[in-house]
C-alpha beads as a LAMMPS data file, in Angstrom:
LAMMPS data file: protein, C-alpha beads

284 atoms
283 bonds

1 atom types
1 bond types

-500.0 500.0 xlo xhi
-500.0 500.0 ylo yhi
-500.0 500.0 zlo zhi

Masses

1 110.0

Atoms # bond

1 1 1 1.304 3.790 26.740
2 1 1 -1.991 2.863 24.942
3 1 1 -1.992 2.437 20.951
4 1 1 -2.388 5.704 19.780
5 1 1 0.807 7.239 21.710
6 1 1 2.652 3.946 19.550
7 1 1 0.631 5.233 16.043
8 1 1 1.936 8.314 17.001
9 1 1 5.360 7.181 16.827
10 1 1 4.988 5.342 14.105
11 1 1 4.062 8.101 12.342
12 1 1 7.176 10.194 13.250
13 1 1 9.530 7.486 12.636
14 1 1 7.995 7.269 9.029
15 1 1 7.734 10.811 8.323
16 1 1 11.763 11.490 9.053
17 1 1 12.273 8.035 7.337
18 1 1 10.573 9.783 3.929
19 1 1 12.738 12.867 4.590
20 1 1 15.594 10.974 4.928
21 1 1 15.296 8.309 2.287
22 1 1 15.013 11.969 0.101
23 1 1 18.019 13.175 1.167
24 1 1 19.396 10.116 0.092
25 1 1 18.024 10.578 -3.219
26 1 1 18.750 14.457 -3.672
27 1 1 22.329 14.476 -2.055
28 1 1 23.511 10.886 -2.596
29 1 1 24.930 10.374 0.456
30 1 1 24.254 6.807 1.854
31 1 1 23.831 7.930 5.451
32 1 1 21.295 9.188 4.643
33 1 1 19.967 6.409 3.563
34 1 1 20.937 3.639 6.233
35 1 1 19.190 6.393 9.664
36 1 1 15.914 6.540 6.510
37 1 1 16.414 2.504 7.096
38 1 1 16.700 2.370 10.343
39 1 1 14.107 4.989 11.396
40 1 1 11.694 2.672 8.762
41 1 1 12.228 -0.505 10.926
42 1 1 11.809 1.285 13.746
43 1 1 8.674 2.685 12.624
44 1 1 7.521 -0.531 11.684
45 1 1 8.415 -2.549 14.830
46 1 1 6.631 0.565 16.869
47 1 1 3.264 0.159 14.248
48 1 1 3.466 -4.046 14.692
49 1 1 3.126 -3.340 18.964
50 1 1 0.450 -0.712 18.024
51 1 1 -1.355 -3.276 15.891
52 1 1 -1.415 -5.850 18.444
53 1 1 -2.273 -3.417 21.412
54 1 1 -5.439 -1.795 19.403
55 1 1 -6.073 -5.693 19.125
56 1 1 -6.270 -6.437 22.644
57 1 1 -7.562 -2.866 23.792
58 1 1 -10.665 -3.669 21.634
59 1 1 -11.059 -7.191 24.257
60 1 1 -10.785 -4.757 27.074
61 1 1 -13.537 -3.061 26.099
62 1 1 -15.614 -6.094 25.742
63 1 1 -16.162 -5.802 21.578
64 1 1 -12.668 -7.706 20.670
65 1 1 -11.875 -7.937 17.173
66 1 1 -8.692 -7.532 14.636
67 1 1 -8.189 -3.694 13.980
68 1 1 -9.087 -4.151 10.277
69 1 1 -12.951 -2.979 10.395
70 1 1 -12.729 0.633 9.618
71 1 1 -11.154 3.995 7.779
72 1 1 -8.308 4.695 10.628
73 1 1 -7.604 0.727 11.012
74 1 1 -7.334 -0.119 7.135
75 1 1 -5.278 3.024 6.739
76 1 1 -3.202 2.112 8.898
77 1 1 -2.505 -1.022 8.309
78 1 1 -1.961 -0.243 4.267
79 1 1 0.664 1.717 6.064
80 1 1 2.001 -1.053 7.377
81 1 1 1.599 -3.752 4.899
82 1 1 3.539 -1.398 2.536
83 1 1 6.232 -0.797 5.062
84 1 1 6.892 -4.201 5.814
85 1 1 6.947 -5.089 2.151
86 1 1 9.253 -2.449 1.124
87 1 1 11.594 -3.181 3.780
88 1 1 11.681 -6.671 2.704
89 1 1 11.952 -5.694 -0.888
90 1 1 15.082 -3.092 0.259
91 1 1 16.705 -6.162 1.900
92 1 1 16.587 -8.381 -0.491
93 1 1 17.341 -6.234 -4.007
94 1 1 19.812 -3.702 -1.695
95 1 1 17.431 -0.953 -3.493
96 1 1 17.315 1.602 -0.671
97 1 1 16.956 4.696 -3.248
98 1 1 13.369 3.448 -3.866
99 1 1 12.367 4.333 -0.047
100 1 1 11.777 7.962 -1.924
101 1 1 9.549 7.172 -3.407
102 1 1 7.569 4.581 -1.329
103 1 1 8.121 5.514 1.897
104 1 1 6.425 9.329 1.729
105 1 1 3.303 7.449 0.470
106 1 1 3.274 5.356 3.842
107 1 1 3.831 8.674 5.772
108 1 1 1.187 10.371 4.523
109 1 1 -1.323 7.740 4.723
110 1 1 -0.178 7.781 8.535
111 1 1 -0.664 10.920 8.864
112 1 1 -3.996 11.407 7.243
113 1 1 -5.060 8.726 9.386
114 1 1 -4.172 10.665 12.246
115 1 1 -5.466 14.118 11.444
116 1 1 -8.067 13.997 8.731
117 1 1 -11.597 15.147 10.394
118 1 1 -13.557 12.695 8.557
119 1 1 -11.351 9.752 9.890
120 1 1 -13.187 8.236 12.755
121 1 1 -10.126 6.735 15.231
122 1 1 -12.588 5.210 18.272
123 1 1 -12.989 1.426 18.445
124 1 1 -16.595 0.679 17.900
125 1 1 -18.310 -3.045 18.206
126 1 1 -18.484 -4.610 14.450
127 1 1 -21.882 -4.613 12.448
128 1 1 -23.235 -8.057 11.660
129 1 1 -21.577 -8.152 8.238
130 1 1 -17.883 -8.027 9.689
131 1 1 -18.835 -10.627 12.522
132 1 1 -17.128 -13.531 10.144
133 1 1 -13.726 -15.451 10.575
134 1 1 -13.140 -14.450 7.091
135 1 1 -12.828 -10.997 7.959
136 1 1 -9.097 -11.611 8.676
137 1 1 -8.456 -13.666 5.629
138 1 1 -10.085 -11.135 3.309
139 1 1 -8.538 -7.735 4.562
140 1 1 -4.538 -9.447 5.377
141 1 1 -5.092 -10.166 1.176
142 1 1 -6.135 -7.379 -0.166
143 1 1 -4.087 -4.972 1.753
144 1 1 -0.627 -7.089 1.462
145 1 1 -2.030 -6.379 -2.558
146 1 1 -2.702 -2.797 -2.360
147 1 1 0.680 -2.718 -0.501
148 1 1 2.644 -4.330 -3.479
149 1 1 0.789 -1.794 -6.218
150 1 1 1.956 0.862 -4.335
151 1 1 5.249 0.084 -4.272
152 1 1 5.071 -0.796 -8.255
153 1 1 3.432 2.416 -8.625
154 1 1 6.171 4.024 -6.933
155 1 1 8.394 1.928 -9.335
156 1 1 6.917 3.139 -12.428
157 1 1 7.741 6.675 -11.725
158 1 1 11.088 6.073 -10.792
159 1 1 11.291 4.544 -13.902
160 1 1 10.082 7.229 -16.073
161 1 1 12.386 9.731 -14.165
162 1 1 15.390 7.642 -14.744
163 1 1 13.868 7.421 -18.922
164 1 1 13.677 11.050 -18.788
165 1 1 16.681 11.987 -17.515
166 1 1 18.643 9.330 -20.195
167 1 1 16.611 10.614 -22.806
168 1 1 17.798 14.481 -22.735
169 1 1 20.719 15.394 -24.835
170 1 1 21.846 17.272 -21.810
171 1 1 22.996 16.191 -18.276
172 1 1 20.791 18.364 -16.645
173 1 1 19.110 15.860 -14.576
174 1 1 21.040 13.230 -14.674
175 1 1 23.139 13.741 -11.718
176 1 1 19.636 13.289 -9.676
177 1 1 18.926 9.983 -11.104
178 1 1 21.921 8.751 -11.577
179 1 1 21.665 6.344 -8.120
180 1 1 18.676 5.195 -9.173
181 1 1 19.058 1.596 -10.307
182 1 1 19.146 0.760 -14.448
183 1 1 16.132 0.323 -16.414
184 1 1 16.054 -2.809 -17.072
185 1 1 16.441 -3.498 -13.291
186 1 1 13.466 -1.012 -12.525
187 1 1 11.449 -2.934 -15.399
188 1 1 12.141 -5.836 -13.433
189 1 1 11.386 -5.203 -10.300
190 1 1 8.257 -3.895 -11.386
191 1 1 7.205 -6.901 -13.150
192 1 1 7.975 -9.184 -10.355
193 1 1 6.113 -6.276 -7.563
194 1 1 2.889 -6.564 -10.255
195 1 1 3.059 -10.198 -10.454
196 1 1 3.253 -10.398 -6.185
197 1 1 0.636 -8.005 -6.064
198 1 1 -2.113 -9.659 -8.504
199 1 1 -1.991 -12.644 -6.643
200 1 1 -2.580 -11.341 -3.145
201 1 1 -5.455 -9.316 -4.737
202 1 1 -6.877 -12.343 -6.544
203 1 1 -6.869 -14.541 -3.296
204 1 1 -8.634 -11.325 -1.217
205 1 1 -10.958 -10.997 -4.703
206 1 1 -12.097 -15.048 -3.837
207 1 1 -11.914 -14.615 0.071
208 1 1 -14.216 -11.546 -0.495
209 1 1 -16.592 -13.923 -2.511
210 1 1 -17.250 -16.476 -0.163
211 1 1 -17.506 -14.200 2.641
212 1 1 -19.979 -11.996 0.820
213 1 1 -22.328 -15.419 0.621
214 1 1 -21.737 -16.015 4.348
215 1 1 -22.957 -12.349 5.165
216 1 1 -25.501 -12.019 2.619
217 1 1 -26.038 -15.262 0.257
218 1 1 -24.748 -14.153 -2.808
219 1 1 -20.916 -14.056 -3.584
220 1 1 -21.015 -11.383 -6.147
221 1 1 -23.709 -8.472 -5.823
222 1 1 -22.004 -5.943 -8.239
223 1 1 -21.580 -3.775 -5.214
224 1 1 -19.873 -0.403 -6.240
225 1 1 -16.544 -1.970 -4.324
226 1 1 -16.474 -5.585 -5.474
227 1 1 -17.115 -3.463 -9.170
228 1 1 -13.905 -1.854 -8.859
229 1 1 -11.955 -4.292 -7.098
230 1 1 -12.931 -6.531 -10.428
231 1 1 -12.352 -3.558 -12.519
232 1 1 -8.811 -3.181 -10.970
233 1 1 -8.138 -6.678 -11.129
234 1 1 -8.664 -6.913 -15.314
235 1 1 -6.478 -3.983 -15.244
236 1 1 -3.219 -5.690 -13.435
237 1 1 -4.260 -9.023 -15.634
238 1 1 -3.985 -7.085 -19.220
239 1 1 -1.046 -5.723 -18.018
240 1 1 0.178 -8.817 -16.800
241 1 1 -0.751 -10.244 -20.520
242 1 1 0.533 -7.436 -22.231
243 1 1 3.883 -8.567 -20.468
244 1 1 3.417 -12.330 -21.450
245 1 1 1.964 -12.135 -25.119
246 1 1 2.786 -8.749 -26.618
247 1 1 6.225 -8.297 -24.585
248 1 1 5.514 -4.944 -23.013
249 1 1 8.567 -3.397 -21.289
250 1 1 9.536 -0.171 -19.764
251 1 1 7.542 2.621 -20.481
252 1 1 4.642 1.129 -20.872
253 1 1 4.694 -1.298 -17.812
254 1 1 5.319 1.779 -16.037
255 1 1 2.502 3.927 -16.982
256 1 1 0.225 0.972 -16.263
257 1 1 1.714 0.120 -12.659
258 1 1 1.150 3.699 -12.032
259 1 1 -2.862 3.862 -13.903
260 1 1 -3.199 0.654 -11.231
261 1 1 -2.247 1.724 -8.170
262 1 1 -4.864 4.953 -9.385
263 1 1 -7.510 2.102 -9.517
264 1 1 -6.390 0.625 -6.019
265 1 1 -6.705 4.247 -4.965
266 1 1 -10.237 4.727 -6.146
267 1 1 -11.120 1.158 -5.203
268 1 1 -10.092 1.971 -1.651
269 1 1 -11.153 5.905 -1.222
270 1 1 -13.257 6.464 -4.165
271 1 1 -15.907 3.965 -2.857
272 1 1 -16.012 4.680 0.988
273 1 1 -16.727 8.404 0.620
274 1 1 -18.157 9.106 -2.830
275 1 1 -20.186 5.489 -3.570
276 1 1 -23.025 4.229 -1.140
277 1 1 -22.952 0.373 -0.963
278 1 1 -22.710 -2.348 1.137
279 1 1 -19.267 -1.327 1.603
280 1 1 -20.382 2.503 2.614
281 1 1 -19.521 1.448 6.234
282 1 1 -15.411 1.527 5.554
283 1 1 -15.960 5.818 5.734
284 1 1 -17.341 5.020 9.465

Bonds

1 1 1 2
2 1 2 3
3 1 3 4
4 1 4 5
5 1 5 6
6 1 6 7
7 1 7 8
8 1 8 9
9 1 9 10
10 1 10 11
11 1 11 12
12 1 12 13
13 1 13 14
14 1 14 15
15 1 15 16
16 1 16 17
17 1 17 18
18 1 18 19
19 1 19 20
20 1 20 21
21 1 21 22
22 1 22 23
23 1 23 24
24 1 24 25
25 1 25 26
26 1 26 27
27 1 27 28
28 1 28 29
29 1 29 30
30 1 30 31
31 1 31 32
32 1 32 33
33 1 33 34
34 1 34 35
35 1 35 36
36 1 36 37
37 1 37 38
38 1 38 39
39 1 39 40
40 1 40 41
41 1 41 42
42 1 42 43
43 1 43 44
44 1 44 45
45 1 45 46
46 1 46 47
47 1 47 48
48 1 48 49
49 1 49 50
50 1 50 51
51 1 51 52
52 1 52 53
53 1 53 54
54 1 54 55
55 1 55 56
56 1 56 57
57 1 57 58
58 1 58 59
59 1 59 60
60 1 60 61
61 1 61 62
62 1 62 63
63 1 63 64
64 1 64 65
65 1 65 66
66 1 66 67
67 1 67 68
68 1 68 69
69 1 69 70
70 1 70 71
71 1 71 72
72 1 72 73
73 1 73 74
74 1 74 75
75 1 75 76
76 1 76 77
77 1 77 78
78 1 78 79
79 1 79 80
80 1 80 81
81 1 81 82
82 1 82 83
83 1 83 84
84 1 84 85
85 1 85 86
86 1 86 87
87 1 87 88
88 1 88 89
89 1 89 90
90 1 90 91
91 1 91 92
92 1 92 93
93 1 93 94
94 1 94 95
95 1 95 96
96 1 96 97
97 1 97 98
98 1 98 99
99 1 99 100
100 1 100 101
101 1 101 102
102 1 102 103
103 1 103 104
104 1 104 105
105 1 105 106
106 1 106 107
107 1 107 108
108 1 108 109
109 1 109 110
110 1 110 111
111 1 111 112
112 1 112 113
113 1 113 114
114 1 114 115
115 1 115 116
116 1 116 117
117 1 117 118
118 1 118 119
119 1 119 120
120 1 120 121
121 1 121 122
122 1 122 123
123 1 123 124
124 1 124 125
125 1 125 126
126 1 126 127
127 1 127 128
128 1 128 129
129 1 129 130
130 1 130 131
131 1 131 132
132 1 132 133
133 1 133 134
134 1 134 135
135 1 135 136
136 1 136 137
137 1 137 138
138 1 138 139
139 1 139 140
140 1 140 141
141 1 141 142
142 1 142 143
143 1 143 144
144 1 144 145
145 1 145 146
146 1 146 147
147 1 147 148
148 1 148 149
149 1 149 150
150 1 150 151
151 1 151 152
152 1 152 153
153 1 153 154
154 1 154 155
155 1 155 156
156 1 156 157
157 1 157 158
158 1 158 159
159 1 159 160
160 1 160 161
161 1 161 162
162 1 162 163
163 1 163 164
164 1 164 165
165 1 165 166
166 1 166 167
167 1 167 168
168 1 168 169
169 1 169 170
170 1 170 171
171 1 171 172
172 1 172 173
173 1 173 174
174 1 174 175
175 1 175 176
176 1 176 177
177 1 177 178
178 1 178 179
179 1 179 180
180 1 180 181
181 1 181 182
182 1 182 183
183 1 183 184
184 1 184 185
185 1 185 186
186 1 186 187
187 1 187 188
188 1 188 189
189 1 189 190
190 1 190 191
191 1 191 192
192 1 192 193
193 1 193 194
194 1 194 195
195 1 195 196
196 1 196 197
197 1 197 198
198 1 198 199
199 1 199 200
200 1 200 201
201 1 201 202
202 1 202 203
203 1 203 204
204 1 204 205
205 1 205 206
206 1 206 207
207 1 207 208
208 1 208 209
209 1 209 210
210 1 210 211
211 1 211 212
212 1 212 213
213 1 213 214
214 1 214 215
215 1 215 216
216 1 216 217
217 1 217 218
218 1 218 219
219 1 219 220
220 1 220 221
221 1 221 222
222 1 222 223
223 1 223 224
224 1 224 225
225 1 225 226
226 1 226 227
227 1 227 228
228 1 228 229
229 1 229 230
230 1 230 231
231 1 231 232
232 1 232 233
233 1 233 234
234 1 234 235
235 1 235 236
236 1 236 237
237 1 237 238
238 1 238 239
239 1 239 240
240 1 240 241
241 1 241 242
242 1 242 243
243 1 243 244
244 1 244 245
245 1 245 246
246 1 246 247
247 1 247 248
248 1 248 249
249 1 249 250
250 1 250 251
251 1 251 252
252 1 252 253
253 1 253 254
254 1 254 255
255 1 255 256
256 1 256 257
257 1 257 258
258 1 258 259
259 1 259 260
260 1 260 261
261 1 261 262
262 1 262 263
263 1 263 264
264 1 264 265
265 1 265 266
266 1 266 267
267 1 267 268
268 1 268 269
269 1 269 270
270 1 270 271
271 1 271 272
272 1 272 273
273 1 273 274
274 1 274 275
275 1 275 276
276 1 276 277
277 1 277 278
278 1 278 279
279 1 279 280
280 1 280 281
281 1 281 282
282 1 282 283
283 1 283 284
């Protein structure tokens, strides 16, 4: 079984995990929930072998190096990242209705990894620029970043559904959010996903700089991606601020976890397929 048979799986396991983590949010019924858990670890535990076997596949073929360098590889391993961290966020808060929300996003980035046309799945030597130890360092940041604003993104709107629903005169749809945790618990979590986030994005942000003066002597170039990543980074520090100085709860926070994880999303797509720059060669 070589790594792509494992993605595979991976992908399956995640894809029945989202439908089942749904159920558990549609039909309340927490069996539902625990096979969504189980099929998520499982998923998970298939995508870490995966990882590791791309890793060492790449050494067989005599141009060995971590299977962070491209489209397919960064996909996936957002995938991951956000897997792993909702997982750990599930165990630790016992917050398994938010796998509805988060774990479809892994699922399909899995699965547009695995069937889009423009995604490019071979393992190909690196280009001079991503022949650096930092590569690791820089990549392992940002994504375990991306990974929290996803999950805070997914947080927001869970919020404003639960809002919603508490906010009509009528019970119409409260008897869909009524497992959903209590706002102030949502607000919370949110803060606390933001806060985890910003600084995994700040420490890829710096690891970014000083490899971008190992590669090409400069640490900031004003490259369309480092543009946006700083662009996205202000964005998740006023909000962050707005928390600290101004007291910004709720609604708010929510809207702006979810206008984030937009910038993460046009920080990370946007850039490889619309913007030329140095960092063009993430579409390859």
């Amino acid at each position: 079984m070589d790594s792509s048979q494992l993605f595979g799986i991976a992908m399956i396991a995640y894809i029945l995990a989202a439908a089942f983590y749904l159920g558990l949010f549609l039909f309340k019924m927490e069996r539902f929930g625990l096979i969504g858990m189980l099929l998520a670890v499982a998923g998970t535990c298939a995508q870490t072998v995966a990882i590791g076997l791309r890793w060492h596949e790449s050494y067989q073929m005599g141009v060995g190096h971590a299977p962070l360098t491209n489209m397919y590889e960064s996909l996936v391993f957002f995938a991951w990242c956000t897997a792993c961290f909702y997982l750990a966020l599930e165990y630790r808060f016992k917050t398994r209705i938010m796998g509805a929300f988060v774990m479809p996003c892994v699922a399909v980035a899995m699965a547009y990894a695995s069937f889009a046309d423009r995604i490019d799945s071979r393992i190909s030597p690196l280009i001079p620029a991503l022949q650096s130890n930092w590569l690791i360092a820089h990549v392992v940041t940002c994504f375990i970043g991306y990974a929290a604003f996803a999950v805070a993104g997914a947080l927001g709107v869970m919020y404003l559904l639960k809002q919603s629903a508490e906010n009509k005169p009528q019970h119409t749809n409260r008897n869909m959010t009524d497992a959903l945790p209590s706002l102030p618990v949502i607000d919370d979590l949110t803060y606390k996903t933001i806060v985890f986030g910003f600084m995994w994005l700040s420490a890829g942000i710096i690891t970014g700089a000083v490899w971008a003066n190992e590669a090409w002597g400069t640490y900031w170039s004003w490259d369309p991606k480092e543009t946006w990543s700083i662009i996205t980074w202000f964005l998740y520090a006023l909000t962050l601020h707005a928390r600290f100085t101004r007291g910004w709860r709720g609604r708010r926070i929510a809207w702006l976890a979810m206008l984030g994880f937009v910038a993460v999303f046009f920080t990370y797509f946007g850039v490889n397929f619309f913007l030329s720059g140095l960092h063009s060669y993430g579409s390859a």
